[in-house]
C-alpha positions in Angstrom: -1.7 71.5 173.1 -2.9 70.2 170.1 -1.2 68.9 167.0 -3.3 70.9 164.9 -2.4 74.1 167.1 1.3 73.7 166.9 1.0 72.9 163.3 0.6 76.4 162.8 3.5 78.4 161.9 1.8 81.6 162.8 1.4 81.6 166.3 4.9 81.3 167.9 7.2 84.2 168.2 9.3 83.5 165.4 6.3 83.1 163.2 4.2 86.4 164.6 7.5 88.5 163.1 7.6 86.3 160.1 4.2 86.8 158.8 4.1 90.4 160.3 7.2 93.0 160.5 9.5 90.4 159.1 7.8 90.9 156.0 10.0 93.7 155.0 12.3 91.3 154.4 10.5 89.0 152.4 12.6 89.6 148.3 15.2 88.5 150.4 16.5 84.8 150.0 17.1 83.7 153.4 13.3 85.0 154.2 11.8 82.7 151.6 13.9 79.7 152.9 13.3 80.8 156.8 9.5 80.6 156.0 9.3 77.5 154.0 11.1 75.4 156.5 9.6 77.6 159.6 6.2 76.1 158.3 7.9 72.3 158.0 9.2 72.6 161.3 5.8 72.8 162.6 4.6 70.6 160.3 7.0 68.2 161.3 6.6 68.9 165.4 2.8 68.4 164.7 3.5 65.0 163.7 5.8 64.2 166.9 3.0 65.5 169.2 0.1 63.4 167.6 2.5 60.7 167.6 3.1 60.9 171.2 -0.7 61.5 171.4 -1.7 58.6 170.5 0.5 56.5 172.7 3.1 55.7 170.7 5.8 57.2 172.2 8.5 55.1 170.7 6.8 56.4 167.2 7.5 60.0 168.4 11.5 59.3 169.6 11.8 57.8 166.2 10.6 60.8 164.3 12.9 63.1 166.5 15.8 60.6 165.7 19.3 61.7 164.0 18.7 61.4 160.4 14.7 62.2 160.9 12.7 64.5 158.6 12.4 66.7 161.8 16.1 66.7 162.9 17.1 67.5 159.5 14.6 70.3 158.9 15.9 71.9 162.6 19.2 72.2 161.6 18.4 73.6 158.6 15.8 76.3 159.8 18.7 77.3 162.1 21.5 77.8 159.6 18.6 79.8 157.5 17.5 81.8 160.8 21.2 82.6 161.6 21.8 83.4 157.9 18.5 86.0 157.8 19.8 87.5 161.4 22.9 88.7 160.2 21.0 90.1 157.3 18.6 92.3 159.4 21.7 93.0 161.7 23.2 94.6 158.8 20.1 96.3 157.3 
């Protein structure tokens, strides 16, 4: 797959309900945050894949090191994802 397909938050799962029924959510806080770092997580996971891509696979472990843009963006789309779920649990 591409880099420049997976750099596209729209196409998953998660994304397809975020930019379609997920919408109804969208004055909600934990929406705005789960999209933002939804779209950096691919963004991020782009950059792994060219990375690896291009042969430099010790280029793409480093960007999926602890500490890394993309470790630090997983953990927080999960708190925000887990955070949103309770609030469509509730609705």
């Amino acid at each position: 797959m591409a880099s420049t397909q997976i750099a596209s938050d729209q196409h998953c799962v998660l994304g397809k309900w975020l930019h379609g029924g997920g919408r109804e959510y969208q004055t909600d806080p934990h929406y705005v945050e789960l999209l933002d770092l939804h779209a950096r997580f691919h963004g991020c996971a782009a950059k792994v894949v060219h990375a690896a891509q291009q042969g430099g696979n010790a280029n793409a472990q480093q960007l999926l090191a602890p500490g890394s843009e993309y470790e630090r963006t997983v953990r927080a789309l999960t708190w925000s994802l887990n955070a949103l779920k309770k609030v469509v649990e509730a609705a």
